[in-house]
C-alpha positions in Angstrom: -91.7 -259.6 -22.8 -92.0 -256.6 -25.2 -89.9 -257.0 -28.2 -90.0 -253.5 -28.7 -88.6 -252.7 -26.1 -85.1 -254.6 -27.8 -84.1 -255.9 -25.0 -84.7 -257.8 -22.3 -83.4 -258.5 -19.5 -81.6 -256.4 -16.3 -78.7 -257.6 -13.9 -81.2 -259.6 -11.5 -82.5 -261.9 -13.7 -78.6 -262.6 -15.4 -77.3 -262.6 -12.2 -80.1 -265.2 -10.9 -78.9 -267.8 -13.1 -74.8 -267.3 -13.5 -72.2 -267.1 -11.2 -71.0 -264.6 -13.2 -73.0 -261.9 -14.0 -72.8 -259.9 -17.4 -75.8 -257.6 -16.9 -77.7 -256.8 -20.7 -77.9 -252.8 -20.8 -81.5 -252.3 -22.1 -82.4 -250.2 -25.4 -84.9 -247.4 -24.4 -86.0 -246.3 -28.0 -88.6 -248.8 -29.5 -87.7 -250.2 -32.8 -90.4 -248.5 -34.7 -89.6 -245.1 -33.6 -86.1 -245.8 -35.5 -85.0 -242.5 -37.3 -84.2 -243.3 -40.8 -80.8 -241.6 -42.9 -80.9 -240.5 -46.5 -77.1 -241.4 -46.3 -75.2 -244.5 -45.8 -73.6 -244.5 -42.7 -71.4 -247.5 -42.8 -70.0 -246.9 -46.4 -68.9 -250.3 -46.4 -68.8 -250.9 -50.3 -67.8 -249.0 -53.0 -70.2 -247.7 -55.9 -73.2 -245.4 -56.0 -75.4 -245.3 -52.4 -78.2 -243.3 -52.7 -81.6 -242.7 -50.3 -84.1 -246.1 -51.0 -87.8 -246.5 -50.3 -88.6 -248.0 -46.6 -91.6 -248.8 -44.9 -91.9 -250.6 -41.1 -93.9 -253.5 -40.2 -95.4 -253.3 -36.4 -96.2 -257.4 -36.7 -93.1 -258.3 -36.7 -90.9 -255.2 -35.8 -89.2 -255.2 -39.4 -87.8 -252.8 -41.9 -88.3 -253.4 -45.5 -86.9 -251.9 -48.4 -89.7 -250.8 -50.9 -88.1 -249.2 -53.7 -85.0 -248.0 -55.2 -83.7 -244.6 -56.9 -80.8 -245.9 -58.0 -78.5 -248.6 -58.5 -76.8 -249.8 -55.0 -79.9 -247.6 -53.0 -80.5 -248.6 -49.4 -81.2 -247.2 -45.8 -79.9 -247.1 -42.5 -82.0 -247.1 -39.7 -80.8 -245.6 -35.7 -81.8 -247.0 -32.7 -80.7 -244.8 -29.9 -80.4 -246.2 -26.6 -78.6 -246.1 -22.9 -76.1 -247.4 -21.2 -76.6 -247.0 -17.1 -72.9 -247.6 -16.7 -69.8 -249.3 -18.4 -70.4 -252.3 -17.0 -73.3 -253.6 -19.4 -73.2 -256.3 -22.4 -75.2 -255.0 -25.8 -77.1 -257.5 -27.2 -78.4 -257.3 -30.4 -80.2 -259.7 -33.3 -81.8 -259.7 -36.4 -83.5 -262.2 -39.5 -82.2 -260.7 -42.7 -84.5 -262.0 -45.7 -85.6 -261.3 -49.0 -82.1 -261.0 -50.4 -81.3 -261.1 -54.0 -78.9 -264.2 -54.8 -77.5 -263.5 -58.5 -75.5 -260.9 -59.4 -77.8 -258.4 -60.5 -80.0 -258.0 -57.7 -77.3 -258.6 -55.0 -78.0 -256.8 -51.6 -76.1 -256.4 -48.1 -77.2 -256.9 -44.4 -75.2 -255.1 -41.9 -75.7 -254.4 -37.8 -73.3 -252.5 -35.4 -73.2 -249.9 -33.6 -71.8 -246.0 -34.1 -71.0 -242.7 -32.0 -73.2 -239.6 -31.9 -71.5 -237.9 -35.1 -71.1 -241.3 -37.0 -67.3 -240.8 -36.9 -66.8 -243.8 -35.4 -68.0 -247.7 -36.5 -68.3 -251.5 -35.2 -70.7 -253.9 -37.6 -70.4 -256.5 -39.5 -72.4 -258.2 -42.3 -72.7 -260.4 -45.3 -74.4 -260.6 -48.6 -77.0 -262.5 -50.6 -74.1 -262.6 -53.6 -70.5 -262.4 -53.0 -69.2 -260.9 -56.6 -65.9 -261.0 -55.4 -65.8 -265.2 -55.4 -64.2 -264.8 -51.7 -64.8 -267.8 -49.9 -65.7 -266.0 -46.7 -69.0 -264.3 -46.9 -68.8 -262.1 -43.5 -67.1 -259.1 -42.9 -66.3 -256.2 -40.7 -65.7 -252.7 -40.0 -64.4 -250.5 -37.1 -64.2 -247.7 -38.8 -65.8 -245.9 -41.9 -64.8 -247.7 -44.8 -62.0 -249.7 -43.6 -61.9 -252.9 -42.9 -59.6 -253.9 -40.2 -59.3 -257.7 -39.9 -56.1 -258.2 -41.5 -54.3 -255.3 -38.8 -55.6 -258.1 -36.0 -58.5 -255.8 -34.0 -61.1 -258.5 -36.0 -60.9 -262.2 -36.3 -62.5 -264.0 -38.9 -63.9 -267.9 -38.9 -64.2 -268.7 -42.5 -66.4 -269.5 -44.1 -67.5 -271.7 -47.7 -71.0 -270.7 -48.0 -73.4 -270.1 -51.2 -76.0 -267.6 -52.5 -78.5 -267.1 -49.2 -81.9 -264.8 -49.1 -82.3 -265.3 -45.5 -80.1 -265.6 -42.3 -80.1 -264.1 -38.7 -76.7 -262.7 -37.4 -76.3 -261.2 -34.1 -73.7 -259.4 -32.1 -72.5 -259.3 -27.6 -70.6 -256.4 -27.1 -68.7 -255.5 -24.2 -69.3 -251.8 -22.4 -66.8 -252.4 -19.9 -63.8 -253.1 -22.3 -64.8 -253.8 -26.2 -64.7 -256.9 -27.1 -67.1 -258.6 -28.8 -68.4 -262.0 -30.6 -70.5 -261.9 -33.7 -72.9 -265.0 -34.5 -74.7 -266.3 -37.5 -77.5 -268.9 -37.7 -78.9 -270.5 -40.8 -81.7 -272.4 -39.2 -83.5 -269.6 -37.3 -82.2 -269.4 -34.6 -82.2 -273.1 -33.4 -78.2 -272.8 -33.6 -75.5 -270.0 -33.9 -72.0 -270.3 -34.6 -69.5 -267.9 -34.0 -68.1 -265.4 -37.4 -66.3 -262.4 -35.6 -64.6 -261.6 -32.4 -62.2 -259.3 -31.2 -61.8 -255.4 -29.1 -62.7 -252.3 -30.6 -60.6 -249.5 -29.0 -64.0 -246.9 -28.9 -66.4 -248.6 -26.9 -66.8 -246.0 -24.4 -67.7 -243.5 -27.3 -70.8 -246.0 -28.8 -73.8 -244.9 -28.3 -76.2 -245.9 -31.2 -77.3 -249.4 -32.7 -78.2 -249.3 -36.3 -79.3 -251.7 -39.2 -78.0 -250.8 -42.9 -79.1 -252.5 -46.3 -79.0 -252.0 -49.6 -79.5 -253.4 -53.0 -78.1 -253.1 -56.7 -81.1 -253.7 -58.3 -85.1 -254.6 -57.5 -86.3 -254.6 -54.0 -87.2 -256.8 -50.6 -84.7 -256.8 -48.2 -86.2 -257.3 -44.8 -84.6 -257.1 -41.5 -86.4 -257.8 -38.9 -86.0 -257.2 -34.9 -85.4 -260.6 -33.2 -85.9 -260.7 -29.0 -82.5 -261.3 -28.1 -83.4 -262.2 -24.9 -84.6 -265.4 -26.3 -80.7 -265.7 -27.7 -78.7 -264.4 -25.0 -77.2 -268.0 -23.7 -76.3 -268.6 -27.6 -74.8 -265.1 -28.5 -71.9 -264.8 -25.7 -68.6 -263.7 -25.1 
């Protein structure tokens, strides 16, 4: 099975082994073929964001960031694809490496998806380096710059956790009704435990996955396309 084709796997093949079927809606745009913005589209963090060097890797289906302009430079990378009907499950995973763990050089992995004007947000994410000293290392958006946990539309598992350069975090997310479930795995893959989950009231408007990283200093971040077919059983509602 392609990875490039993201994903993987139609309503037969779910349907074959569940009684219950949650069909995966397929991503028609290959990973490589991404279209990269000179502006941050998630605005998750404060401080300066600025366009960032970027170059992709066909053996592995990766972004990397090359080089930065400025302090807190980074990318974001679309992935347009399409939904047959409101009835499909969006699955979507990644490895995030090469993160800087001290202060200085801290960096940011987030996925999620956005509408066709970028008015409208769901992703979530962590760091290399929490600078805050919080004690949970995930969070989330559904909308620009907001974070909406604490108003009850995201539920948080929390989480004691230390400097990391590499994870893999990946999301389900319902086209029939919004919810959704966001995963993390330190092991690559061989387990995933559950950091998100809640609705997001603009499903119906989604209609791009992207990936978004940045740094404050240096460069390295990596994130690369995982087959989420391989992870559909793990990454569930």
């Amino acid at each position: 099975m392609s990875v490039s084709s993201l994903m993987q796997s139609g309503a037969s093949g779910w349907a074959s082994r569940h009684l219950i079927a949650r069909p995966i809606a397929k991503f028609i745009t290959p990973f490589q073929n991404a279209t990269i913005s000179q502006d941050r589209v998630s605005g998750a963090s404060g401080g300066t964001w600025a366009s960032a060097g970027s170059s992709y890797n066909s053996s592995d289906y990766s972004w990397n960031l090359t080089s930065l302009s400025t302090n807190f430079a980074g990318f974001t990378a679309f992935i347009d694809w399409e939904v047959p009907d409101q009835n499909y499950d969006i699955v979507f995973a990644v490895a995030c490496s090469g993160y800087g763990t001290v202060f200085n050089n801290r960096g940011r992995a987030t996925i999620g998806l956005t509408n066709d004007d970028y008015s409208k947000f769901f992703f979530f994410g962590r760091d290399g380096y929490e600078s805050s000293g919080s004690t949970n290392w995930w969070d989330g958006y559904l909308s620009d710059n907001s974070k909406t946990e604490a108003g009850g539309e995201m539920t948080f598992v929390p989480e004691t956790s230390t400097a990391r350069t590499n994870w893999y975090m990946g999301f389900r997310y319902s086209m029939s009704d919004g919810s959704f479930k966001c995963y993390k795995s330190y092991d690559n893959g061989s387990t995933w435990d559950l950091i998100i989950y809640g609705t997001h009231a603009n499903y119906a408007s989604m209609t791009k996955v992207f990936i978004d990283t940045f740094r404050r200093t240096g460069s390295g971040d990596k994130i690369a396309l995982l087959d989420a077919d391989l992870y559909k059983y793990d990454i569930v509602l």
